[in-house]
C-alpha positions as CSV (number, residue, x, y, z in Angstrom):
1,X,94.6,130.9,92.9
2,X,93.7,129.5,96.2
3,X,95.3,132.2,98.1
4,X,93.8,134.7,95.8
5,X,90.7,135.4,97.9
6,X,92.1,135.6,101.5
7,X,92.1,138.6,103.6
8,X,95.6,139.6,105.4
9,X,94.2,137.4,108.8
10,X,93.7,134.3,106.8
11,X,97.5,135.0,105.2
12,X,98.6,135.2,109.1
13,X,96.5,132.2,109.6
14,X,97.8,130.3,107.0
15,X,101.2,130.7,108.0
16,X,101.6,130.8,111.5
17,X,98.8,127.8,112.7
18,X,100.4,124.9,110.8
19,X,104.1,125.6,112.6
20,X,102.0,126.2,116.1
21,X,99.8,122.7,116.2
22,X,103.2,121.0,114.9
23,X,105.2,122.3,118.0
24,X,102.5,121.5,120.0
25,X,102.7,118.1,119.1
26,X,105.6,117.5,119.1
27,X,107.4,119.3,121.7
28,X,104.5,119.4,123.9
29,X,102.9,115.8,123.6
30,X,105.6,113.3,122.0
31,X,108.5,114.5,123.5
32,X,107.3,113.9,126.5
33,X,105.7,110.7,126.1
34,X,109.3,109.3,125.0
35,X,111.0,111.3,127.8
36,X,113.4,114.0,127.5
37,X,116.5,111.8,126.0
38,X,118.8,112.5,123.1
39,X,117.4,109.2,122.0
40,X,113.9,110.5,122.1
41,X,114.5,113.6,120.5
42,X,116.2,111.6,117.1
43,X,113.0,109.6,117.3
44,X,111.1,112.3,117.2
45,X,112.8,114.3,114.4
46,X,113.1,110.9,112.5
47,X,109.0,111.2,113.3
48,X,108.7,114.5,112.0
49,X,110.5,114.2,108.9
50,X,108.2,111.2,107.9
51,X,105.5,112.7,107.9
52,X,106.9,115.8,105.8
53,X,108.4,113.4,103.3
54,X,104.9,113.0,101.0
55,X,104.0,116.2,101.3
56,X,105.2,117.3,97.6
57,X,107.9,119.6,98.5
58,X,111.9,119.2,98.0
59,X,112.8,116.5,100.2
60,X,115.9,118.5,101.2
61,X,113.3,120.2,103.6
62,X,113.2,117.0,105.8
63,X,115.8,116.8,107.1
């Protein structure tokens, strides 16, 4: 129903901004604020996952 009424750009929109900001933020501002360790890199996946957890899809996706 909600993705009933978009025009082809909005599907492209739809799909392809969400995964953009997230790289951004993560690879571009978090990873760098930890520093470019293994360490830092499991925090920020750990991160990541988090905040996908209570999103309402299968969990499996997390990790």
């Amino acid at each position: 129903m909600v993705l009933s009424s978009l025009q082809p750009l909005d599907y492209i929109v739809v799909a392809f901004l969400p995964s953009i900001s997230e790289e951004l933020i993560f690879r571009g501002a978090i990873l760098p604020l930890l520093g470019m360790k293994w360490n830092s890199i499991a925090i920020a996946a750990l991160i990541f996952g988090v905040l996908h957890l209570g999103n309402g899809r299968k969990y499996s996706f997390t990790i």
